[in-house]
Each structure stands twice: as structure tokens, then as C-alpha cells.
C-alpha positions as MATLAB code, in Angstrom:
seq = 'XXXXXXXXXXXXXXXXXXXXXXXXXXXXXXXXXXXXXXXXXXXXXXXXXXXXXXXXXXXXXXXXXXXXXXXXXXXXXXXXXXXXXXXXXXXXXX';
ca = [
     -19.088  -20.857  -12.307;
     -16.010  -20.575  -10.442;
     -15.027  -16.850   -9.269;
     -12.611  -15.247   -6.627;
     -14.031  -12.162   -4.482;
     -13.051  -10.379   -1.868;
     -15.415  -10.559    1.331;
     -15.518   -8.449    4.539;
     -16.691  -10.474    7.685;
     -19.349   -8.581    9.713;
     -21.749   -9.210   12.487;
     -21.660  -12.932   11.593;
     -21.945  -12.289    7.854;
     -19.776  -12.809    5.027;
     -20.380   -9.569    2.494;
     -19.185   -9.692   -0.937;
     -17.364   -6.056   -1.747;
     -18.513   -7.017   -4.890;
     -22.340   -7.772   -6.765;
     -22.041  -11.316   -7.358;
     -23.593  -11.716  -10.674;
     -25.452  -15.111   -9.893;
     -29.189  -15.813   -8.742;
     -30.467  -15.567   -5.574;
     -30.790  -18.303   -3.153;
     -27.538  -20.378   -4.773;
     -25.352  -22.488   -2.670;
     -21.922  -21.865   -3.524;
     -18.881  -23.467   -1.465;
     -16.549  -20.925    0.433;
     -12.445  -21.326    1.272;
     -11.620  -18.717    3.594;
      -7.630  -17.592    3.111;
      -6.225  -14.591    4.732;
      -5.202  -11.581    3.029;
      -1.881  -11.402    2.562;
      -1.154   -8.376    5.034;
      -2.561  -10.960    7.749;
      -0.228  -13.916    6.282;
       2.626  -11.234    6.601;
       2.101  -10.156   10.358;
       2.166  -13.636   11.605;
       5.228  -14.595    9.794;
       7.352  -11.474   11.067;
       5.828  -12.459   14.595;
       7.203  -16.192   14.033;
      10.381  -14.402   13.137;
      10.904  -11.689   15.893;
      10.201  -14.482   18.997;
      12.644  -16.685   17.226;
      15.102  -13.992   17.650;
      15.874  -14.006   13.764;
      14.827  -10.565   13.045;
      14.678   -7.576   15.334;
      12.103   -4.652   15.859;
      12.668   -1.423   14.125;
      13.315    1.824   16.011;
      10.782    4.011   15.864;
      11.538    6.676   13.523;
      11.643   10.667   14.088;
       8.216   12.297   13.102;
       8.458   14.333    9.867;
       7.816   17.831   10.449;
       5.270   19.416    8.437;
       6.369   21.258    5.372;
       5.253   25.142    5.443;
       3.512   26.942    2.813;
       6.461   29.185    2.688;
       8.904   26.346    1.891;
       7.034   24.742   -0.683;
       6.674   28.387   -2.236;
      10.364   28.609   -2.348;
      10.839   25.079   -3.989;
       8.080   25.639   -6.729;
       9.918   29.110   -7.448;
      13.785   26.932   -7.705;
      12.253   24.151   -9.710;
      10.464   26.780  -12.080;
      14.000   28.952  -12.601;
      15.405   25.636  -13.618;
      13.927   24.981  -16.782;
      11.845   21.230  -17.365;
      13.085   18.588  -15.315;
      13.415   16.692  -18.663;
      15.971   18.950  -20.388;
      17.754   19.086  -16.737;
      17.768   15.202  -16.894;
      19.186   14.909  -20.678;
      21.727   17.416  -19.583;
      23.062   15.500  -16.621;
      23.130   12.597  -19.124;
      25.360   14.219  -21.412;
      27.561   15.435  -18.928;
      28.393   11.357  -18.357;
];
């Protein structure tokens, strides 16, 4: 039986994330290969000290959105009918 599961590595232990639907005790052969967030990280690292790429800026926070405001939005979407028929009409306008 040949399957593919994802594993979390922990206190020297490799733990399935999944039940493994084989008996207990069986020997099984194990490839380790990175997750591809991992595989990502290392390749924008190769890329930024090769001077090919350059850091971001960091971007403004977004300021919360207040009850108030999203009251007011809810009330302009609702006087405007169903975003479908606002859609179609846009589309015959073209």
C-alpha cells in the first residue's frame, strides 16, 4: 500500500494528522519533503541576497471598520435592489 499523509514533527516523533488505516507494528519507508510554504521561503531568501528581488514596504495597518459604518453600508446596499439585477443592468448599459 502506497499512501501520501501529512505528518507534524514533535518531540522526536513523526505524527500522522491522519489515522493510518494499516496494522500496528508495520514498517513502512518514509521521504521527508517540505511543505511547500517552506520550499517558498527559501527560494525568495535565495532571491533577495542575490539582489534579484527586493523586500516589500511594510504596509499601513487597516483601521478597524465601526459598527456604525457597516450599518450605513448594509442600509446603501439594501436601497439598491439585488446586486444581481444591479450587475445585469451595468451589462446592458455596455
Amino acid at each position: 500500500m502506497n499512501e501520501t499523509v501529512t505528518a507534524v514533527y514533535e518531540h522526536g516523533v513523526l505524527r500522522p494528522l491522519m489515522p493510518l488505516h494499516m496494522p500496528e507494528r508495520t514498517h513502512v519507508q518514509i521521504c521527508i519533503l517540505a511543505e511547500p510554504a517552506e520550499d517558498r521561503q527559501r527560494v525568495r531568501q535565495v532571491l533577495l541576497d542575490a539582489g534579484i528581488i527586493r523586500s516589500r514596504q511594510a504596509e499601513e495597518p487597516v483601521e478597524p471598520v465601526s459598527e456604525a459604518q457597516i450599518e450605513s453600508a448594509a442600509r446603501a446596499l439594501a436601497a439598491a435592489g439585488p446586486l444581481s439585477e444591479l450587475v445585469l443592468a451595468e451589462r446592458g448599459e455596455r
